[in-house]
Backbone bond lengths (Angstrom), bond angles and torsions (degrees), N, CA, C in turn:
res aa  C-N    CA-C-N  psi(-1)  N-CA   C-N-CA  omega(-1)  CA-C   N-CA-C  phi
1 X - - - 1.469 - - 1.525 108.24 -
2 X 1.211 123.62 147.73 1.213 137.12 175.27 1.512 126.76 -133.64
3 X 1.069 110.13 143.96 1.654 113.14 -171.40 1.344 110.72 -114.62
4 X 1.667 108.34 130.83 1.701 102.59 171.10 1.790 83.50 -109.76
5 X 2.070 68.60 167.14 1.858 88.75 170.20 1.901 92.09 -137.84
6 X 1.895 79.00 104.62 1.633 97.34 169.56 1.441 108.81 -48.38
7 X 1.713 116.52 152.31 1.836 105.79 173.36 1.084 108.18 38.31
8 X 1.261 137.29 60.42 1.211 122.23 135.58 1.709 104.33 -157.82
9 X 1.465 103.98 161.20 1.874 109.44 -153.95 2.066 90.52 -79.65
10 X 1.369 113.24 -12.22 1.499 118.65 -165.19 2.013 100.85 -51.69
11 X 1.133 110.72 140.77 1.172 107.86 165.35 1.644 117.32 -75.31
12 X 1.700 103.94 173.11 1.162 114.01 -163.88 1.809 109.15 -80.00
13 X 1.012 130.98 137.63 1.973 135.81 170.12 1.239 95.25 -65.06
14 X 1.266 108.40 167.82 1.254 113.12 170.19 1.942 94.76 -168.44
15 X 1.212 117.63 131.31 1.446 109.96 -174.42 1.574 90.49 -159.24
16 X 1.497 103.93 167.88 1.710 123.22 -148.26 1.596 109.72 -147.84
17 X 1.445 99.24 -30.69 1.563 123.98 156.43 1.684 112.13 -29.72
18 X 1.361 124.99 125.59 1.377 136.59 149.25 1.780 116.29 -42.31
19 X 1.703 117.71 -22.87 1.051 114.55 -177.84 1.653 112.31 -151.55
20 X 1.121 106.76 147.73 1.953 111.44 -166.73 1.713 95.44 -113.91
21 X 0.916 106.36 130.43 1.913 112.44 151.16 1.518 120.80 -116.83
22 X 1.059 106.18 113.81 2.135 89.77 177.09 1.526 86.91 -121.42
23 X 1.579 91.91 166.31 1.374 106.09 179.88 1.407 88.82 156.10
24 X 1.680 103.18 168.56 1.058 107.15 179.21 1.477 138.06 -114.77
25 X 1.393 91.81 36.42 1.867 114.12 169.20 2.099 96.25 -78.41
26 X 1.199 108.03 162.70 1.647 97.48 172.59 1.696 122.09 -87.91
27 X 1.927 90.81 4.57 1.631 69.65 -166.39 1.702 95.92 -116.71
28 X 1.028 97.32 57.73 2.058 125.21 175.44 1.500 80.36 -112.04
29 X 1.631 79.25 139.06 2.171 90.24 174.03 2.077 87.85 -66.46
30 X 1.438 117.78 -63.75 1.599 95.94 -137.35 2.148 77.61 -102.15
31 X 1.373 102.37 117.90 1.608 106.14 -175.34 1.398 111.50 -90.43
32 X 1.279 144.38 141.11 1.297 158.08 154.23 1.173 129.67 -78.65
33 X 1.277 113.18 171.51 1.772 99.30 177.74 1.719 109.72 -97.84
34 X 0.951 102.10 157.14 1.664 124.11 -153.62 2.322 85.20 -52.62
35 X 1.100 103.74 -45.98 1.352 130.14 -161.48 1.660 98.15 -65.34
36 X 0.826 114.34 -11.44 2.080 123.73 -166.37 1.430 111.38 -128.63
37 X 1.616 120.40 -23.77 1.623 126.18 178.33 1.095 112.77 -170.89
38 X 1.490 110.49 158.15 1.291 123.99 -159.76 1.681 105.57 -83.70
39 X 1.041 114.43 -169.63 1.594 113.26 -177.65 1.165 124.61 -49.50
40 X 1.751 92.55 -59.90 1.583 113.97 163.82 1.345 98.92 -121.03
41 X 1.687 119.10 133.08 1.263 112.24 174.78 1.506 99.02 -149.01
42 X 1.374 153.07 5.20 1.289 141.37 118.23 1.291 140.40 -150.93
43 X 1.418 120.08 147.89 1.202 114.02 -177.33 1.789 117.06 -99.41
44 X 1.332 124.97 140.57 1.117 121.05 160.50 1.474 125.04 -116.57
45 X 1.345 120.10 111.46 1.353 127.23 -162.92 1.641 110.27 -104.54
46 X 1.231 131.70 159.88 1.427 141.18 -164.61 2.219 100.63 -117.75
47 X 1.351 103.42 98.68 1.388 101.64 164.41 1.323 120.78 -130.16
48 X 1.377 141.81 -146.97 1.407 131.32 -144.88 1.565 98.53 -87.81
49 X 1.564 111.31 -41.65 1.386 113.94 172.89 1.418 129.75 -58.08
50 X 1.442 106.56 -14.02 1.707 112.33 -160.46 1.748 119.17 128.90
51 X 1.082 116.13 -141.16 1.189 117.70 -166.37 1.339 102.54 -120.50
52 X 1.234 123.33 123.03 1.629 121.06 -165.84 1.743 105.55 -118.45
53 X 0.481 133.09 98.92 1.643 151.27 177.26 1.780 113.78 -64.61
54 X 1.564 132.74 107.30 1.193 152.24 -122.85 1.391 76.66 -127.18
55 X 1.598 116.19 138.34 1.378 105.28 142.23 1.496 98.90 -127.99
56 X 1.507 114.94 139.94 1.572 138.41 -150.22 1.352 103.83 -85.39
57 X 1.282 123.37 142.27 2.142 126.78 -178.80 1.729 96.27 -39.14
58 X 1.281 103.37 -61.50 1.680 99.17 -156.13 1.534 106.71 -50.17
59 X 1.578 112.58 -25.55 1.590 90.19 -154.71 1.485 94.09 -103.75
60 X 1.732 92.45 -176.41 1.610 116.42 -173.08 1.746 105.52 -74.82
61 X 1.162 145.69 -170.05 1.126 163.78 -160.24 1.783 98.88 -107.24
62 X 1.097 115.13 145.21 1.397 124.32 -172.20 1.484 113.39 -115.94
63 X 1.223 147.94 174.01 1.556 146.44 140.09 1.797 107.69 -104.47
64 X 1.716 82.35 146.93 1.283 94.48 170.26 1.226 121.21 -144.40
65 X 1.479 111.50 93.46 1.623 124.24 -177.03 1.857 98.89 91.32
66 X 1.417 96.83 34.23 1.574 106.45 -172.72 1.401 129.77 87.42
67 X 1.634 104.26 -35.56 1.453 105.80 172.15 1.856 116.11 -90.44
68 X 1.721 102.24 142.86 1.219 113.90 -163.39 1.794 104.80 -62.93
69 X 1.624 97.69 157.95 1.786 95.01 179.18 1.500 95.55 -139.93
70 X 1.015 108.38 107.55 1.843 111.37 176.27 1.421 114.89 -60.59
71 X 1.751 100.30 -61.53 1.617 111.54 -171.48 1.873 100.78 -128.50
72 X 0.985 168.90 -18.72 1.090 159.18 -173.43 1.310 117.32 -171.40
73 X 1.339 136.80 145.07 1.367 160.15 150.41 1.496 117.07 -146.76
74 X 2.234 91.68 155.93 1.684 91.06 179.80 1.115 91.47 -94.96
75 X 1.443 119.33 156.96 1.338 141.82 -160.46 1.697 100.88 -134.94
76 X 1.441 123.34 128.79 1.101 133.06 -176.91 1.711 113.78 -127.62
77 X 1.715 110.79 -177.28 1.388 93.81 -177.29 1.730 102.58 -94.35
78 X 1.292 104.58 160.19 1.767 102.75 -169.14 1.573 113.24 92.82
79 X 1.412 113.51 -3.43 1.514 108.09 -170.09 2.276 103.78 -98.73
80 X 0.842 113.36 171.97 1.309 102.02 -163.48 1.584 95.00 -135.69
81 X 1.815 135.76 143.74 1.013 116.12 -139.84 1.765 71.35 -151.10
82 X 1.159 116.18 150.57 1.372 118.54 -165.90 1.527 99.92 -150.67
83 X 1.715 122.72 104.33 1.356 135.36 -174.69 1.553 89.31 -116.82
84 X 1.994 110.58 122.37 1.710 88.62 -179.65 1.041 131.05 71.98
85 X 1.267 119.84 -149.17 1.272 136.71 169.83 1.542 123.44 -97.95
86 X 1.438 98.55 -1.80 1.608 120.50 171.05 1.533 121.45 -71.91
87 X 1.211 112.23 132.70 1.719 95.82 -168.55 1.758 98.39 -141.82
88 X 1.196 113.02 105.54 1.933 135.42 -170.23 1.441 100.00 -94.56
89 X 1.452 123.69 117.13 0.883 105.86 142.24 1.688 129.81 -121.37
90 X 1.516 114.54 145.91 1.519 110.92 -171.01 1.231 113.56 -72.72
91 X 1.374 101.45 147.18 1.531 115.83 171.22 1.558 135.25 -144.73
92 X 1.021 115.14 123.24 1.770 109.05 173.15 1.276 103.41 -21.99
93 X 1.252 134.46 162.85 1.084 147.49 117.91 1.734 125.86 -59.22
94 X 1.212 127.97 -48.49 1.207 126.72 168.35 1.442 128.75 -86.43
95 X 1.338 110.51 134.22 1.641 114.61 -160.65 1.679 100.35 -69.70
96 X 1.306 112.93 131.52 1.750 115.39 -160.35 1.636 81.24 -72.37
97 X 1.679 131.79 -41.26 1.619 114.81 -160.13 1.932 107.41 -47.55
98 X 1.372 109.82 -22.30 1.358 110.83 -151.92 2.005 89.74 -88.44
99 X 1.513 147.17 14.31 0.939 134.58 -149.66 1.284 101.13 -122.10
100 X 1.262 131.41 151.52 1.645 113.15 -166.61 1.322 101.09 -88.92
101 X 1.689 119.07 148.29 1.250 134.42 -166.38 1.541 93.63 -67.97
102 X 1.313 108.66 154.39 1.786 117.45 163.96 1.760 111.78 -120.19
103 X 1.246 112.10 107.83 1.927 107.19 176.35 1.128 99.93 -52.11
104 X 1.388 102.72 168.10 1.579 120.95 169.99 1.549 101.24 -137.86
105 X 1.681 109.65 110.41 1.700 98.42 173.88 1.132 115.17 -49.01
106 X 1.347 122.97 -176.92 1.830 147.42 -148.22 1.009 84.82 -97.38
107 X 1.644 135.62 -52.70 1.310 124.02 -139.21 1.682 106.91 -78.10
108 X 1.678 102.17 -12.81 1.490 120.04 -158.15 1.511 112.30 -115.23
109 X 1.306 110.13 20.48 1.508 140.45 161.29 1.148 111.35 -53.54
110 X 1.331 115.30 -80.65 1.384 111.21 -157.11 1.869 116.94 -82.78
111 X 1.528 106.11 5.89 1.625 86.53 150.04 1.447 126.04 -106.63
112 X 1.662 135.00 25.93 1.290 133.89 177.32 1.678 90.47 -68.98
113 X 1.285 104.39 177.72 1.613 115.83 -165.22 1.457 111.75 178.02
114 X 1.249 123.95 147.97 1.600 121.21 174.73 1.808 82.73 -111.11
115 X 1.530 103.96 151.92 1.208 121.33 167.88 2.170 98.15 -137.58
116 X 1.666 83.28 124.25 1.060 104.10 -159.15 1.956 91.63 -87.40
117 X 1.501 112.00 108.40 1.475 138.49 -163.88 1.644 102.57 -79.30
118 X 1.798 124.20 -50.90 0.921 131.36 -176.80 1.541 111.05 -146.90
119 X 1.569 112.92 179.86 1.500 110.20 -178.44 1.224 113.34 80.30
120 X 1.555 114.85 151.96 1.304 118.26 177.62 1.549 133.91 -24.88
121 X 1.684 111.11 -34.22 1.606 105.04 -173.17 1.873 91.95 -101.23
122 X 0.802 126.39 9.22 2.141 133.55 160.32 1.738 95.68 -6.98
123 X 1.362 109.62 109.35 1.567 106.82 166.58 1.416 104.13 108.28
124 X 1.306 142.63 -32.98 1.278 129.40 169.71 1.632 130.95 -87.55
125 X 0.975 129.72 116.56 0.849 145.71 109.79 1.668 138.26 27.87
126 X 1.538 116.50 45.23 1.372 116.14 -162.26 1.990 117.08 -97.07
127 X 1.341 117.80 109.75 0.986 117.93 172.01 1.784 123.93 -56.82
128 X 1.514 117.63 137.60 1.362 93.86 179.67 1.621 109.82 -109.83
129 X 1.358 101.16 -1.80 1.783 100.37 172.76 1.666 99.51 33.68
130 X 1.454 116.23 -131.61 1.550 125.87 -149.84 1.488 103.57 -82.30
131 X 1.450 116.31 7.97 1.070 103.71 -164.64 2.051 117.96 135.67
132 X 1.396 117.24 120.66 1.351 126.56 -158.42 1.655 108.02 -153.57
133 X 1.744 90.70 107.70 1.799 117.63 178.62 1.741 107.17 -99.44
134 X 1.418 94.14 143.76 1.519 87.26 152.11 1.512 88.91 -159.55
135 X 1.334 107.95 156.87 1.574 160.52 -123.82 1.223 128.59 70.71
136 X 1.267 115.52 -144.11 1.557 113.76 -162.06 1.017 105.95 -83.80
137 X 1.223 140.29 30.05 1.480 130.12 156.81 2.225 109.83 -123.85
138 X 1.414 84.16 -8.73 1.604 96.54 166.86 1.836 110.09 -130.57
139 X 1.618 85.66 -144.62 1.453 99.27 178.86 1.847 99.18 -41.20
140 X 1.349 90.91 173.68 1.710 103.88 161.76 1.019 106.00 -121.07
141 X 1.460 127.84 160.64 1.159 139.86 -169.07 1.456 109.71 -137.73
142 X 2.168 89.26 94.36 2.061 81.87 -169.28 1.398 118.81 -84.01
143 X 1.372 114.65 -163.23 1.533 107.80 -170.67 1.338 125.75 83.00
144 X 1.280 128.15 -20.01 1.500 143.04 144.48 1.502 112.36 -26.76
145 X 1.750 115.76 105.32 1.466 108.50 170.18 1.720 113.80 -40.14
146 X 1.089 117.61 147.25 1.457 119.55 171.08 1.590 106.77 -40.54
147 X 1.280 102.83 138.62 1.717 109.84 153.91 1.958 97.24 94.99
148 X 1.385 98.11 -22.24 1.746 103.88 -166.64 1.920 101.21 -97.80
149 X 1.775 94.57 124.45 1.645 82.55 159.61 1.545 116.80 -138.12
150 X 1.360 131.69 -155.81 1.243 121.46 -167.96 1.512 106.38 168.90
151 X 0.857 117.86 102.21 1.591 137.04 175.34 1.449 118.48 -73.20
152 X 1.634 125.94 159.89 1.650 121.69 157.46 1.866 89.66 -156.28
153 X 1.151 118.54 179.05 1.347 151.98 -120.21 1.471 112.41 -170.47
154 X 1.146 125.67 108.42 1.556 113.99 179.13 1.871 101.61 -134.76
155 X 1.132 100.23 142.25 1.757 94.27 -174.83 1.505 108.33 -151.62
156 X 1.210 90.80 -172.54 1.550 101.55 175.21 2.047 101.05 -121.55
157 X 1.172 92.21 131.61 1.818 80.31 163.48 1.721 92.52 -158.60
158 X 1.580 92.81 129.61 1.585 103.01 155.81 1.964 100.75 77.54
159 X 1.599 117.31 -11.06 1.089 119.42 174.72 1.547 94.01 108.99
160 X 1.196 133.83 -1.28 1.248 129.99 152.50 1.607 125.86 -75.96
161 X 1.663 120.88 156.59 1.599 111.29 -175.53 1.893 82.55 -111.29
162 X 1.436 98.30 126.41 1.528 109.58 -169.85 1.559 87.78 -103.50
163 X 1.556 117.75 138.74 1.642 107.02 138.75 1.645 126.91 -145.20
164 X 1.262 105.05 139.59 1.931 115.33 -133.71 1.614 82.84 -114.64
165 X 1.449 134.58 148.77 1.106 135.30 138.01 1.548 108.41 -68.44
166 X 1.709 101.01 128.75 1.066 96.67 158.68 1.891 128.60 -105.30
167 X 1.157 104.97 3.24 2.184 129.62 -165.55 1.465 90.24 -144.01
168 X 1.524 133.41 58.25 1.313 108.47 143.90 1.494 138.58 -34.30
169 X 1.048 97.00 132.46 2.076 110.21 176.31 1.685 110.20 -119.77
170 X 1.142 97.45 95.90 1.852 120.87 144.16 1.443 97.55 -4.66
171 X 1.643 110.01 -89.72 1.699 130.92 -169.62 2.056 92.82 -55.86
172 X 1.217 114.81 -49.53 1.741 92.88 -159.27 1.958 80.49 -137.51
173 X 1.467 89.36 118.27 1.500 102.94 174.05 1.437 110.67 -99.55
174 X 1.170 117.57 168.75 1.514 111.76 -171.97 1.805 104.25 -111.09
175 X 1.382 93.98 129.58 1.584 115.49 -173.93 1.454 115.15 -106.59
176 X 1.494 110.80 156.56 1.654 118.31 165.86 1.467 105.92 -142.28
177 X 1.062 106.49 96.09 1.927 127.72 158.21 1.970 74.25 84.07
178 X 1.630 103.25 63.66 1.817 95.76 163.53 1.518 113.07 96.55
179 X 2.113 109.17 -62.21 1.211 96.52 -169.36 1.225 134.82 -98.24
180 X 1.565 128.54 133.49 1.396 136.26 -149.78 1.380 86.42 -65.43
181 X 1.759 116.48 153.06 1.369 134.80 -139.53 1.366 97.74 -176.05
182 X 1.816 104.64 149.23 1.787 109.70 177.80 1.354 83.84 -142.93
183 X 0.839 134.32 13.18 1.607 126.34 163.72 1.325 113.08 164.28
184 X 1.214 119.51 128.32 1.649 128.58 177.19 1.364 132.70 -144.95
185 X 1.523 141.23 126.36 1.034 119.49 150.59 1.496 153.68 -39.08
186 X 1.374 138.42 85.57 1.533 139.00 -129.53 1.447 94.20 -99.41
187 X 1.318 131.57 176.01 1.446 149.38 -142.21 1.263 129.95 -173.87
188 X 1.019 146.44 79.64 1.805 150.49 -170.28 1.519 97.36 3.38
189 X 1.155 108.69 121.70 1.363 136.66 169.43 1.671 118.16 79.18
190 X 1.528 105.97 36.21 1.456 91.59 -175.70 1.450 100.37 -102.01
191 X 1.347 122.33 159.95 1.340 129.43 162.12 1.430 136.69 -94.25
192 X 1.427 111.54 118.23 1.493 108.50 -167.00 1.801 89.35 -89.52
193 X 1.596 105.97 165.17 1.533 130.11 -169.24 1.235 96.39 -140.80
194 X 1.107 124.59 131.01 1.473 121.65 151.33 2.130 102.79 -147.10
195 X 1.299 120.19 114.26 1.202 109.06 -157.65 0.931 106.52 56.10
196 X 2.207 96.82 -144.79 1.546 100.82 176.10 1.281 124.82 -100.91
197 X 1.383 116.51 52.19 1.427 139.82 163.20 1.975 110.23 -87.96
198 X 1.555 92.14 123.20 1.344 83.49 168.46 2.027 108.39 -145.56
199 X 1.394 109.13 124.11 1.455 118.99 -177.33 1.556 114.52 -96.51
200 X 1.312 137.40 144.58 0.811 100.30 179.92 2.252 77.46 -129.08
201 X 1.519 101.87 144.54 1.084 124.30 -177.82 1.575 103.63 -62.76
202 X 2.156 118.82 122.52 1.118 102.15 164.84 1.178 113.52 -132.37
203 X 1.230 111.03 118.93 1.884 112.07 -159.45 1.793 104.61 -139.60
204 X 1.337 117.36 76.18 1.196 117.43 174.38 1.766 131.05 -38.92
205 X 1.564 98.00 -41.86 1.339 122.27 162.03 1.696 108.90 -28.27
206 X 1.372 104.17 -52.21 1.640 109.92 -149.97 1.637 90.88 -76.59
207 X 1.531 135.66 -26.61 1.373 128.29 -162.06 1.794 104.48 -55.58
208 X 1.496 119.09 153.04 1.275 113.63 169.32 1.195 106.86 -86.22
209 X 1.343 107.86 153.03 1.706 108.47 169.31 1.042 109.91 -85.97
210 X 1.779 114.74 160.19 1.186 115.93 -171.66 1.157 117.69 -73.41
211 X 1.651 128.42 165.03 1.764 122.37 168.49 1.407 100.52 -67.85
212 X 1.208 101.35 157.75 1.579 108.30 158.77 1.469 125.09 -97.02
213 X 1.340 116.30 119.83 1.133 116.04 175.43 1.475 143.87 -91.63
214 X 1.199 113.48 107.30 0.840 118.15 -165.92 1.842 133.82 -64.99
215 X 1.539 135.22 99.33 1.424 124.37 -165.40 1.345 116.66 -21.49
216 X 1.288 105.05 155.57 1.392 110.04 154.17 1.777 121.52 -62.33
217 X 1.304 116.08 145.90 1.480 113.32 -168.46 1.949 103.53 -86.23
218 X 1.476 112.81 109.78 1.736 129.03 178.00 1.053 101.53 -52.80
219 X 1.454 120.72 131.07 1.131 148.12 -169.80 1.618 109.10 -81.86
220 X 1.244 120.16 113.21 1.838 119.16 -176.17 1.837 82.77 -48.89
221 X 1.696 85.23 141.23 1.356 119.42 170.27 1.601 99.98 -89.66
222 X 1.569 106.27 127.32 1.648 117.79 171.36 1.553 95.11 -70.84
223 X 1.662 93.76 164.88 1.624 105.91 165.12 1.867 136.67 -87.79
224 X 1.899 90.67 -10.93 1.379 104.59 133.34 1.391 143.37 -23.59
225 X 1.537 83.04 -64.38 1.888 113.18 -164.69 1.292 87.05 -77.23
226 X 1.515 154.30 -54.72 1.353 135.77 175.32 1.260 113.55 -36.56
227 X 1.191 104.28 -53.59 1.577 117.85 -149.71 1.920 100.23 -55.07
228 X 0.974 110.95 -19.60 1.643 125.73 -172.53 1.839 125.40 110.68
229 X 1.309 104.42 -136.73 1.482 84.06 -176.24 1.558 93.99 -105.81
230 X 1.649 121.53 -172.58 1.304 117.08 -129.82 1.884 68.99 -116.68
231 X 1.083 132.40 9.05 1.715 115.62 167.22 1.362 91.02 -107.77
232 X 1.438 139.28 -24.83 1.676 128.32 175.78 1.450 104.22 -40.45
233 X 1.799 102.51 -52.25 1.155 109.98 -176.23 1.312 125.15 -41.71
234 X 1.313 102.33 -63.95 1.652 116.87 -143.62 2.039 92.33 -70.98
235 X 1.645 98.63 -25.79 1.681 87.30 178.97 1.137 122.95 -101.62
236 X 1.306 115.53 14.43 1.570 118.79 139.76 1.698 117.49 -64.94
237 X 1.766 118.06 -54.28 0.775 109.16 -168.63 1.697 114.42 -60.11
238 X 1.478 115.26 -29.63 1.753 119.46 -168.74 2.009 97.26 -73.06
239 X 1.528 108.93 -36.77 1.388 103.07 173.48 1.539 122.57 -59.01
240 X 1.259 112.99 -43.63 1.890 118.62 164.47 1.116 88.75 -39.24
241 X 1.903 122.28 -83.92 1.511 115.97 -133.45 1.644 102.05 -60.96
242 X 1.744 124.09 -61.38 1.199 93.33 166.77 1.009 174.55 -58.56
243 X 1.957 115.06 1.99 1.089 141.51 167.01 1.733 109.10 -70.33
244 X 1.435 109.05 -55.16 1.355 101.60 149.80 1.605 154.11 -60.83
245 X 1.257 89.12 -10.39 1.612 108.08 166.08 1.638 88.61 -71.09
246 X 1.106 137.55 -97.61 1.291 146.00 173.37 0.977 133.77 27.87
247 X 1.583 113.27 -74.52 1.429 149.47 165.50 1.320 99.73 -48.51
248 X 1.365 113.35 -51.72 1.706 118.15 -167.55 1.435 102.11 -59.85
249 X 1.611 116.29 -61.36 1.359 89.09 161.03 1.633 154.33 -65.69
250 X 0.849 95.50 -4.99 1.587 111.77 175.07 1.475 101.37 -66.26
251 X 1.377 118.22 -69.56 1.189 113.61 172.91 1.616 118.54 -58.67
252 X 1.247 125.69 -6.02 1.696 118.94 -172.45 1.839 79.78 -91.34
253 X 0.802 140.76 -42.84 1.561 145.77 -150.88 1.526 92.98 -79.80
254 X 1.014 145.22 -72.73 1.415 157.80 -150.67 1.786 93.34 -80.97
255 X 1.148 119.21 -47.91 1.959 104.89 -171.96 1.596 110.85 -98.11
């Protein structure tokens, strides 16, 4: 995972760690200025759900993607995290164009969907069936400072879900899980960005199925190993001999 810091000359984080601390004590992996966070002011840890983002007793309340987070949120790539006057946003490290496309059969079309995560349309639910625009030749996309616009494109081609800017924006470029993008093949669970628009892709279709695994190959059972365990044995064999010891005397006694 990697972190930019929009507007500002700071270079990019980059960490590999199961767990993040920033703050602005020095012995936080990514440190801040005293003026933006508290000593310790959050942790982001990696569990089955994802990446869950802590905010610590000492500190103040944070935003994430604008909305406030007292004590916990999941945190994804493309989401934007605001400590202060500090403003992080996460990002893949690997450019999604470079990832191999995954089809989605026909029949498994019509349940992909954008679910709108943040930004003005927050809570709905948009099907893309044959295909789903916004700007001025589709949806609109409000919340746009005056004077600023910015289009995208979502399709089907060849059995792939394509999505193309069509209104690049200078000020708000269009992202997937963070990285700025002019066209990409997208994938169950990625997040589109545009401003403070955030979708997050839901296309069950696209998941791989699992391999099948095949058992380990059972080992032929010896005729030993029937026979039981190897002291069953041995006290059968001491019960023969002394049963026959026995007899022997019986008969030494009697002739």
């Amino acid at each position: 995972m990697r972190i930019e810091f929009p507007n500002a000359a700071r270079e990019d984080f980059r960490w590999t760690q199961a767990r993040l601390c920033i703050g602005s004590d020095a012995a936080n992996d990514l440190v801040l200025a005293a003026s933006q966070a508290a000593a310790r002011h959050v942790r982001i840890e990696q569990d089955r759900r994802g990446w869950v983002l802590q905010v610590l007793p000492s500190a103040d309340r944070i935003y994430v993607n604008a909305r406030p987070v007292r004590e916990r949120a999941l945190v994804r790539p493309g989401d934007v995290v605001s400590i202060g006057d500090c403003r992080m946003l996460l990002r893949d490290d690997d450019d999604p164009a470079l990832r191999e496309p995954r089809q989605v059969p026909a029949h498994e079309r019509c349940i992909v969907a954008l679910r709108a995560v943040a930004g003005p349309l927050s809570g709905r639910l948009l099907p893309v069936q044959d295909g789903l625009e916004f700007g001025p030749a589709g949806r609109c996309l409000p919340g746009l400072p005056a004077g600023e616009a910015a289009g995208l494109r979502i399709g089907w081609q060849e059995g792939r879900l394509m999505l193309e800017s069509t209104l690049p924006s200078a000020r708000h470029p269009l992202r997937v899980n963070g990285v700025v993008t002019q066209c990409v093949a997208l994938q169950d669970g990625d997040q589109i960005g545009v401003a403070m628009h955030r979708f997050v892709l839901e296309a069950p279709g696209m998941e791989p199925e699992p391999e099948p695994v095949e058992p380990a190959p059972r080992s032929a059972a010896l005729p030993e190993a029937a026979a039981g365990p190897s002291g069953e044995v041995w006290w059968l064999i001491a019960t023969a001999a002394a049963l026959a010891l026995a007899i022997a005397l019986v008969l030494l006694v009697r002739f």
